[in-house]
N, CA, C, O and CB atoms as a CASP TS submission, in Angstrom:
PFRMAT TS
TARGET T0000
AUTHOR 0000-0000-0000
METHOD Language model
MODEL 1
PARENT N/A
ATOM      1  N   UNK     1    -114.007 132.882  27.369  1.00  0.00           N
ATOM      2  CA  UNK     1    -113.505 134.238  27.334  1.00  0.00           C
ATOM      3  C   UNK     1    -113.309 134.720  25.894  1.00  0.00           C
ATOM      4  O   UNK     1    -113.574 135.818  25.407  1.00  0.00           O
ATOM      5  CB  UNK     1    -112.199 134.330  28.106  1.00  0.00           C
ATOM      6  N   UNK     2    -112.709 133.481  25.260  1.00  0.00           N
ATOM      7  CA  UNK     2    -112.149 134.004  23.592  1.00  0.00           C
ATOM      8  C   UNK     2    -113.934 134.359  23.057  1.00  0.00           C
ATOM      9  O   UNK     2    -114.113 135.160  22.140  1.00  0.00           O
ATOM     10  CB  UNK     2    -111.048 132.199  22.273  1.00  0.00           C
ATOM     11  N   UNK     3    -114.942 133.781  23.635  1.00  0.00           N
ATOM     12  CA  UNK     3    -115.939 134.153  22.611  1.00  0.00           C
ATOM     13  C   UNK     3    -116.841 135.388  23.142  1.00  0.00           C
ATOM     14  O   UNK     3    -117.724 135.962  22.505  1.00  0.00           O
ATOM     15  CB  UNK     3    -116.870 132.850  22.263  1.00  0.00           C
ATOM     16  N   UNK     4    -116.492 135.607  24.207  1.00  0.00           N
ATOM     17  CA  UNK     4    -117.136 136.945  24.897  1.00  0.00           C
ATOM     18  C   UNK     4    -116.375 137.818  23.859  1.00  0.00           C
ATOM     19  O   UNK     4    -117.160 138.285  23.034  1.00  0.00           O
ATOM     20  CB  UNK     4    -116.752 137.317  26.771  1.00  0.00           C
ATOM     21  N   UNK     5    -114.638 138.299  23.582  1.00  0.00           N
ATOM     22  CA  UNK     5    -114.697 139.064  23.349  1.00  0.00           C
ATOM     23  C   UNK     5    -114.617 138.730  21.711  1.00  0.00           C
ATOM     24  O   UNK     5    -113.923 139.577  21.148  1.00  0.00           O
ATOM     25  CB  UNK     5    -113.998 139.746  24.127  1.00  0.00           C
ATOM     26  N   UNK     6    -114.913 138.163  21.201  1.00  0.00           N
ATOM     27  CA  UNK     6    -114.921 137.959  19.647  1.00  0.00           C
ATOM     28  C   UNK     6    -116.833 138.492  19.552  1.00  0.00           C
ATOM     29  O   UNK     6    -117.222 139.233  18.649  1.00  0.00           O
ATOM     30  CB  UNK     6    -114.387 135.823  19.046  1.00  0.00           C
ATOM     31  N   UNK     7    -117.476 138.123  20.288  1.00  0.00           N
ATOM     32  CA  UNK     7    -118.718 139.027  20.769  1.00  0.00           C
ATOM     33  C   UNK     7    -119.549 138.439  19.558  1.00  0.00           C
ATOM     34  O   UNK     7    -120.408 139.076  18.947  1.00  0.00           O
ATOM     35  CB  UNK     7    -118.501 140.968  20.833  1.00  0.00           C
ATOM     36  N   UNK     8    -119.189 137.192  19.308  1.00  0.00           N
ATOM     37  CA  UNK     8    -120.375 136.366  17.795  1.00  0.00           C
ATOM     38  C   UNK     8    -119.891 136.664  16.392  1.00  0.00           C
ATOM     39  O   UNK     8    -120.565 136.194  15.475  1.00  0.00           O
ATOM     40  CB  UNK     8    -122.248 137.134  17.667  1.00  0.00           C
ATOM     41  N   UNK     9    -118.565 137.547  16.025  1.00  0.00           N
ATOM     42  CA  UNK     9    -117.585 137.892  14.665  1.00  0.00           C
ATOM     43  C   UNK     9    -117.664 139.137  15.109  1.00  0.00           C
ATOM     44  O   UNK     9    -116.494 139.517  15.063  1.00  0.00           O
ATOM     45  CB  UNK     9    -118.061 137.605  12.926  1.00  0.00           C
ATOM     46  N   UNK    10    -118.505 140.278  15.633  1.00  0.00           N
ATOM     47  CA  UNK    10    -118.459 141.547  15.273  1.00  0.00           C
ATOM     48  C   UNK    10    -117.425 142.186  16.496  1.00  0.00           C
ATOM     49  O   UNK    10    -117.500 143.361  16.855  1.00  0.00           O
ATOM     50  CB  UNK    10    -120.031 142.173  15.154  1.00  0.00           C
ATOM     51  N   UNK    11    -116.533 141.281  17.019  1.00  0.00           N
ATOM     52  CA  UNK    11    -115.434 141.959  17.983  1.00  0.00           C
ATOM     53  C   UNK    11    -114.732 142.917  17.805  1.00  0.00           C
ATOM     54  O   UNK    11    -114.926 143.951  18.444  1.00  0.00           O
ATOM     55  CB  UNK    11    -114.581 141.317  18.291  1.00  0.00           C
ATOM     56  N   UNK    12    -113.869 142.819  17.007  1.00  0.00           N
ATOM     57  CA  UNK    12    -112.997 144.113  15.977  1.00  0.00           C
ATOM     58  C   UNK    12    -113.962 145.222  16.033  1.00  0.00           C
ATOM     59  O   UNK    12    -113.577 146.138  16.760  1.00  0.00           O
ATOM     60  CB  UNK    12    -112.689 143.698  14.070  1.00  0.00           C
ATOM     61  N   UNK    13    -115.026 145.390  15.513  1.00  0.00           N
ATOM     62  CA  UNK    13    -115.713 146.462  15.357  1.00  0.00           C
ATOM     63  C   UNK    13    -116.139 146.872  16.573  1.00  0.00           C
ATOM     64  O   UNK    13    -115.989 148.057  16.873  1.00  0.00           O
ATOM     65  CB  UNK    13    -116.670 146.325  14.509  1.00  0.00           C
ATOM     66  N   UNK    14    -116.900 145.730  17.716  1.00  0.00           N
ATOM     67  CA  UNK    14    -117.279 146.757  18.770  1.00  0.00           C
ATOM     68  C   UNK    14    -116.043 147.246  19.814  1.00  0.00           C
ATOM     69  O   UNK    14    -115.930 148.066  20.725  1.00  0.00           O
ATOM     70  CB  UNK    14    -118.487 146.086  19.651  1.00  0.00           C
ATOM     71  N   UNK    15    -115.349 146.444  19.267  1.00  0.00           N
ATOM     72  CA  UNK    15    -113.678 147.042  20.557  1.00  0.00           C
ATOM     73  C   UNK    15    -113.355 148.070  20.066  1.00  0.00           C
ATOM     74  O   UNK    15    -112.944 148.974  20.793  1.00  0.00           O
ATOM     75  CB  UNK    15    -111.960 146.105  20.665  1.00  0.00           C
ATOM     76  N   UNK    16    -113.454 148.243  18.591  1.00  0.00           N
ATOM     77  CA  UNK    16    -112.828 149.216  17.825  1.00  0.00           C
ATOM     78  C   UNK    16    -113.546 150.699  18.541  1.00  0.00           C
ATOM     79  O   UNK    16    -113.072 151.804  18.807  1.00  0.00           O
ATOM     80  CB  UNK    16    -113.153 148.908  16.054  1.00  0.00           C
ATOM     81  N   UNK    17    -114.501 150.273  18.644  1.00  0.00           N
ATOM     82  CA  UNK    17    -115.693 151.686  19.187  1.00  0.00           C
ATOM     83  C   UNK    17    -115.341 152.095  20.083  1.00  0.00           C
ATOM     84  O   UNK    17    -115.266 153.291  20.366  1.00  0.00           O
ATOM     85  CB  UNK    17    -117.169 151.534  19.586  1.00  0.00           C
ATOM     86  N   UNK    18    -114.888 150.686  21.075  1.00  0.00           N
ATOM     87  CA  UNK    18    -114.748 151.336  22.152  1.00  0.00           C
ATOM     88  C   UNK    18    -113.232 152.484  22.553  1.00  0.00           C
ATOM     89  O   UNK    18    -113.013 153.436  23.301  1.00  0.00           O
ATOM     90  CB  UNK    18    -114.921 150.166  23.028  1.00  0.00           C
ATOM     91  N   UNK    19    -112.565 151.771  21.661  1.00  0.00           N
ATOM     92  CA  UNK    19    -111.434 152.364  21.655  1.00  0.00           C
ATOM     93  C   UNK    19    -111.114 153.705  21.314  1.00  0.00           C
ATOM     94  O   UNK    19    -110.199 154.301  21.883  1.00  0.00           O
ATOM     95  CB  UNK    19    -110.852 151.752  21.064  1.00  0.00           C
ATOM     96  N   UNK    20    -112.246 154.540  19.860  1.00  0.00           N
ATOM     97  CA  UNK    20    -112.510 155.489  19.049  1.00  0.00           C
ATOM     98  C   UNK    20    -113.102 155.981  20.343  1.00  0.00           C
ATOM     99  O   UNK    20    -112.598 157.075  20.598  1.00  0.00           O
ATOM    100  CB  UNK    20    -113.288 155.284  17.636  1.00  0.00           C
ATOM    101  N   UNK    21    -113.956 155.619  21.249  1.00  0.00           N
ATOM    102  CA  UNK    21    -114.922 156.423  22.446  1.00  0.00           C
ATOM    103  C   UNK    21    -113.671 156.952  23.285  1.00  0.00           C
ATOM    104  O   UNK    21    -113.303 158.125  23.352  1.00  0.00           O
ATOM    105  CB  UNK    21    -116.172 155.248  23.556  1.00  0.00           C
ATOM    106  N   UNK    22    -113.048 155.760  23.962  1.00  0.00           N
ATOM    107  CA  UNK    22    -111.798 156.189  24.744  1.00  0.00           C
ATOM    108  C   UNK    22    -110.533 157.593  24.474  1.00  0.00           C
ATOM    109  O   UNK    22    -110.022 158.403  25.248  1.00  0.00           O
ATOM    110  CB  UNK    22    -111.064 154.901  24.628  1.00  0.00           C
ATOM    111  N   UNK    23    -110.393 157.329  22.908  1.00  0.00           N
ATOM    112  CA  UNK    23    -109.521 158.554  22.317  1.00  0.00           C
ATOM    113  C   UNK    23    -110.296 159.860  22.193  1.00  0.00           C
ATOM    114  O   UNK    23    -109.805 160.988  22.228  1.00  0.00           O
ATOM    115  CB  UNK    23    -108.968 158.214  20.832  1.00  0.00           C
ATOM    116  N   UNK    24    -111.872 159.466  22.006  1.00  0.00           N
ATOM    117  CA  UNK    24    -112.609 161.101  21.868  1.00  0.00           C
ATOM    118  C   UNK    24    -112.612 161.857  23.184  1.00  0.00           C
ATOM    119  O   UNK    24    -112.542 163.077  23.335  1.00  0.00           O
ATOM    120  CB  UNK    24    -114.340 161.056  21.400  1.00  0.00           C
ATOM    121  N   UNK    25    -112.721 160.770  24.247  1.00  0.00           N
ATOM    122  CA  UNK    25    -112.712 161.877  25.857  1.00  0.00           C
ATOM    123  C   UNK    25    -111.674 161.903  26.160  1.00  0.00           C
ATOM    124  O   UNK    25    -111.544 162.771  27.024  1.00  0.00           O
ATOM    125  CB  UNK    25    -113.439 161.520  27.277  1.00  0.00           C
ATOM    126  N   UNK    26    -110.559 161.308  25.890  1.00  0.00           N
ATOM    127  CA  UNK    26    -109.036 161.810  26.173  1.00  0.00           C
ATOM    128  C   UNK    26    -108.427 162.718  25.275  1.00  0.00           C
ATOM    129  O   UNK    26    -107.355 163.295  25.459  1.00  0.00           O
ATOM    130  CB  UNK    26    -108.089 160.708  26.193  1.00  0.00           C
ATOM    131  N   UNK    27    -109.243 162.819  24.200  1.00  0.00           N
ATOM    132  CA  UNK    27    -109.058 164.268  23.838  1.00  0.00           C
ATOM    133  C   UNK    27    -109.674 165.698  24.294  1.00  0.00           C
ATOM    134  O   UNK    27    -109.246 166.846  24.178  1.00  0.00           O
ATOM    135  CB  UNK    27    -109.308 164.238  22.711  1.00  0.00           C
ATOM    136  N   UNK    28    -110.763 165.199  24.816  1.00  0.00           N
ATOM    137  CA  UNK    28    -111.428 166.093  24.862  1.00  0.00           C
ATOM    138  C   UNK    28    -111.170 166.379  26.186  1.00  0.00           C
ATOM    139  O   UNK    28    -111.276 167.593  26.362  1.00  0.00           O
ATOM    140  CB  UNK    28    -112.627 165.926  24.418  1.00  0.00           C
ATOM    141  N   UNK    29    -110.833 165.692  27.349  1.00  0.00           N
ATOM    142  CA  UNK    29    -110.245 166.133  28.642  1.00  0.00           C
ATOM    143  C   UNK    29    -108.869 166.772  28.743  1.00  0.00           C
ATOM    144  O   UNK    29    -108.493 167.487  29.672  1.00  0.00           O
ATOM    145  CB  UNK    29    -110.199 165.036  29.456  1.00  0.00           C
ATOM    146  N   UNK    30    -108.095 166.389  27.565  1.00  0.00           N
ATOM    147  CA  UNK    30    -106.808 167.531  27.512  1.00  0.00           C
ATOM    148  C   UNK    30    -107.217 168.453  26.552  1.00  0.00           C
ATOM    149  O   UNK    30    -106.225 169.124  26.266  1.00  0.00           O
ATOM    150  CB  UNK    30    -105.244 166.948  27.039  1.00  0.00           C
ATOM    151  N   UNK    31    -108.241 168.839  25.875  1.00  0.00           N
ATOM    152  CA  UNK    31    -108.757 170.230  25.443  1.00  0.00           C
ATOM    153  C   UNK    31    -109.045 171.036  26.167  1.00  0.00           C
ATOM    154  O   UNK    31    -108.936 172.257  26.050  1.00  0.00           O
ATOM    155  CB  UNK    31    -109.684 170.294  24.815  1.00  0.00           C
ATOM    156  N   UNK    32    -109.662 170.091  27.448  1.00  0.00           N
ATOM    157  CA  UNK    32    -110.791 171.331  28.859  1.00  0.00           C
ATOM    158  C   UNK    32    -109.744 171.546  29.519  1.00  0.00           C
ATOM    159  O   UNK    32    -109.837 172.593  30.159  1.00  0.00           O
ATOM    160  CB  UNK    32    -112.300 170.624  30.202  1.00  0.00           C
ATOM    161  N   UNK    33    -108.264 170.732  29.722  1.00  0.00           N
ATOM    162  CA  UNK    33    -107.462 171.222  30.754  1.00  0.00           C
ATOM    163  C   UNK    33    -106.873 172.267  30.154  1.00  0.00           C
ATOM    164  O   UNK    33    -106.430 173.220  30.795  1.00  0.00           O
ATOM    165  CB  UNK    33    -106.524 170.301  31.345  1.00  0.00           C
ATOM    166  N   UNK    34    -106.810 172.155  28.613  1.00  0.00           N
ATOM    167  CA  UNK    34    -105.732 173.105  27.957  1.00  0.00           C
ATOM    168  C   UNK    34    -106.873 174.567  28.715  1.00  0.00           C
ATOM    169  O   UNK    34    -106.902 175.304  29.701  1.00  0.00           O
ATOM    170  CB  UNK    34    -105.481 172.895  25.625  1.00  0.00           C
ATOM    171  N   UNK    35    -107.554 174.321  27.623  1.00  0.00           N
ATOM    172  CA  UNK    35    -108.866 175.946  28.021  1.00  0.00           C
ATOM    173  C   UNK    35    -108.956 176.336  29.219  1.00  0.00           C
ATOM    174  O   UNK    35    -109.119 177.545  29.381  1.00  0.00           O
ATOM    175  CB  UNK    35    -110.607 175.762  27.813  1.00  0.00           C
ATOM    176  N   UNK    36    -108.871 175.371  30.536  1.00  0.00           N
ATOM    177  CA  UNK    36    -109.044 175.963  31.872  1.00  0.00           C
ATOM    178  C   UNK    36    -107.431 176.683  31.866  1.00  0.00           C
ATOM    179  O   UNK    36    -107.683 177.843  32.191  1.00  0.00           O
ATOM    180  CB  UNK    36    -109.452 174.655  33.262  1.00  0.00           C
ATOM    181  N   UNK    37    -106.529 176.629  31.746  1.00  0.00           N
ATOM    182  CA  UNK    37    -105.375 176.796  32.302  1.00  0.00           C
ATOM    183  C   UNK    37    -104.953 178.019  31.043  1.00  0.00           C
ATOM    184  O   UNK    37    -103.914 178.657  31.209  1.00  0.00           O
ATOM    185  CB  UNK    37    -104.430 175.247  32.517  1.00  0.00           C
ATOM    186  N   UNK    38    -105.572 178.209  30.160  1.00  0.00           N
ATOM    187  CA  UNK    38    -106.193 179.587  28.930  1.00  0.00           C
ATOM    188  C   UNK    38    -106.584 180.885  29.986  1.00  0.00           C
ATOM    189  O   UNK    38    -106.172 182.012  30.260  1.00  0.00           O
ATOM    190  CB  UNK    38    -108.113 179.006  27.816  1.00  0.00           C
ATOM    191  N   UNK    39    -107.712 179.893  30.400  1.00  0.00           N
ATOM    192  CA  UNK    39    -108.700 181.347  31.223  1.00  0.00           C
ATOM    193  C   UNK    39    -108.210 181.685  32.503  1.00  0.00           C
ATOM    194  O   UNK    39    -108.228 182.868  32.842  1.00  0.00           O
ATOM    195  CB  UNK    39    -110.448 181.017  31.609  1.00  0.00           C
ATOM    196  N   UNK    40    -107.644 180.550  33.492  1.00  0.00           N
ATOM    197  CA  UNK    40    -106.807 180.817  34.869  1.00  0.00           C
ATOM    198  C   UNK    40    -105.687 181.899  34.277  1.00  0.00           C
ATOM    199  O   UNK    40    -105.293 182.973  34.730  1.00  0.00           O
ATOM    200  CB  UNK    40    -105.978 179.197  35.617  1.00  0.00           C
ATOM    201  N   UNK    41    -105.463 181.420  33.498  1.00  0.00           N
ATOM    202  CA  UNK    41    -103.850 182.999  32.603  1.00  0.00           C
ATOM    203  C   UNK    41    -104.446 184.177  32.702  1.00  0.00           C
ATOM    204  O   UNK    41    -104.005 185.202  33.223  1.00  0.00           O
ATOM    205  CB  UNK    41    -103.317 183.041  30.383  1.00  0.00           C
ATOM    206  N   UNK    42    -105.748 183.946  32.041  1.00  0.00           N
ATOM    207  CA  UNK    42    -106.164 185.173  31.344  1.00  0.00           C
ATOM    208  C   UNK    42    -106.828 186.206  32.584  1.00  0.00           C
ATOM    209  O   UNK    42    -107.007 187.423  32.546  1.00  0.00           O
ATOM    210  CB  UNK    42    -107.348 184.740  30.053  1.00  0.00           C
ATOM    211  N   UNK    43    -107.121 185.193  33.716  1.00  0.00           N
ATOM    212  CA  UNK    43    -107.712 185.744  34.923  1.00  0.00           C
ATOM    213  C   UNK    43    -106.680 186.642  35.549  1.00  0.00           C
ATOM    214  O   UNK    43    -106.748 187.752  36.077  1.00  0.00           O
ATOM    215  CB  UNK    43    -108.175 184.630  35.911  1.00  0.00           C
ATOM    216  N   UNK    44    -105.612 185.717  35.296  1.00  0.00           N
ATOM    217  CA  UNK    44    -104.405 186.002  36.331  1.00  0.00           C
ATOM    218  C   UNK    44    -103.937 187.826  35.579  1.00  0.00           C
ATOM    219  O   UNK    44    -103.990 189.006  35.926  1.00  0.00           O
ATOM    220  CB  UNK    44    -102.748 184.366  36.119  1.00  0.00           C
ATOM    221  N   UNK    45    -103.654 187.287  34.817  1.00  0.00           N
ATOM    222  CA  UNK    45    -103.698 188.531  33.758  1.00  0.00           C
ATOM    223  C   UNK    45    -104.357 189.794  33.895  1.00  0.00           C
ATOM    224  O   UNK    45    -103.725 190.840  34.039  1.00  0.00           O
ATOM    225  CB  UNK    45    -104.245 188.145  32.637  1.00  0.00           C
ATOM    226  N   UNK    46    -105.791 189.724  33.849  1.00  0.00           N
ATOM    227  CA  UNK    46    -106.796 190.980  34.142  1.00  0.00           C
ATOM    228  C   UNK    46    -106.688 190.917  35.419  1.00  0.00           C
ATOM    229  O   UNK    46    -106.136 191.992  35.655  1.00  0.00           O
ATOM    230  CB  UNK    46    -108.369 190.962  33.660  1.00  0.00           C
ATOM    231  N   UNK    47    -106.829 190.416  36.387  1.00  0.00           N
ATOM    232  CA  UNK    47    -106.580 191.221  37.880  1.00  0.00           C
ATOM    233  C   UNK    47    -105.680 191.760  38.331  1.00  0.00           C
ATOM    234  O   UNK    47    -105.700 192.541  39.282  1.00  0.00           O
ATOM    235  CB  UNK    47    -106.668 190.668  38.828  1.00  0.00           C
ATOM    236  N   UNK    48    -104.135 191.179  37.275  1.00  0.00           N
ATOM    237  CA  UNK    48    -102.829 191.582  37.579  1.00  0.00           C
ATOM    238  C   UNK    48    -103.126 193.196  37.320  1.00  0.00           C
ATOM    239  O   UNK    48    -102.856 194.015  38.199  1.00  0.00           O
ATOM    240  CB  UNK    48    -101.579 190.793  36.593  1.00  0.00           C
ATOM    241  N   UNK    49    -103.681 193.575  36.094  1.00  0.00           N
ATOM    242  CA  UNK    49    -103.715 194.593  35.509  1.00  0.00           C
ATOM    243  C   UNK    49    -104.230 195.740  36.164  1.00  0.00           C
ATOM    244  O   UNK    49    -103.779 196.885  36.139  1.00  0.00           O
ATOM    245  CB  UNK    49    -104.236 194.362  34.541  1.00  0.00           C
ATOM    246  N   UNK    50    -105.605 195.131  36.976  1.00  0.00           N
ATOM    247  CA  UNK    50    -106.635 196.152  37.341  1.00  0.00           C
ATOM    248  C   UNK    50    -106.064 196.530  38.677  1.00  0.00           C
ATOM    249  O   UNK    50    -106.299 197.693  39.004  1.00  0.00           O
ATOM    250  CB  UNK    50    -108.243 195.605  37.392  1.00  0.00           C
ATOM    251  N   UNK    51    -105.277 195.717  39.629  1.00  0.00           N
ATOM    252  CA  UNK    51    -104.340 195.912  40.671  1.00  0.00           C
ATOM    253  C   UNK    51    -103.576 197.018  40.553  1.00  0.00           C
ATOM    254  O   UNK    51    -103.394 197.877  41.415  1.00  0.00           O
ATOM    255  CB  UNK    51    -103.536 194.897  40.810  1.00  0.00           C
ATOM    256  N   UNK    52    -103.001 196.960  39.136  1.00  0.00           N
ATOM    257  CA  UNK    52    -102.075 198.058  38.848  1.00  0.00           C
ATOM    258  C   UNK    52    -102.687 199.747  38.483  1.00  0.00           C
ATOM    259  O   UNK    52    -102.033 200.744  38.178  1.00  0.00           O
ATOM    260  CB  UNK    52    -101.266 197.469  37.578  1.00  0.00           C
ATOM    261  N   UNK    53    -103.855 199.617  38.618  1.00  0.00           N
ATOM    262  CA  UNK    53    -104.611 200.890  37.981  1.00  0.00           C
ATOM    263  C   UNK    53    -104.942 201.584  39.207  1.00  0.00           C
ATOM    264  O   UNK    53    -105.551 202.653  39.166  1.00  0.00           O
ATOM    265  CB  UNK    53    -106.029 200.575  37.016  1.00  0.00           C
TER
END
């Protein structure tokens, strides 16, 4: 097991990747939730409006 993940010396580096991969789509999935829940406002918003006209 210890030499699977030591992966031949270059372990650190490829875990490291994987880890840098893991933080880029967990950022990037609370960016798309932020933006969806932006435009659901903004929806909510303009129909509120046009209701009122």
């Amino acid at each position: 097991m210890i030499e699977w993940l030591s992966m031949g010396g270059h372990g650190f580096y490829i875990w490291a990747s994987y880890g840098m991969l893991f933080l880029a789509i967990a950022i990037e999935l609370f960016g798309l939730r932020q933006r969806r829940r932006n435009a659901l406002t903004m929806i909510a918003q303009v129909t509120e409006e046009a209701s009122w006209q």
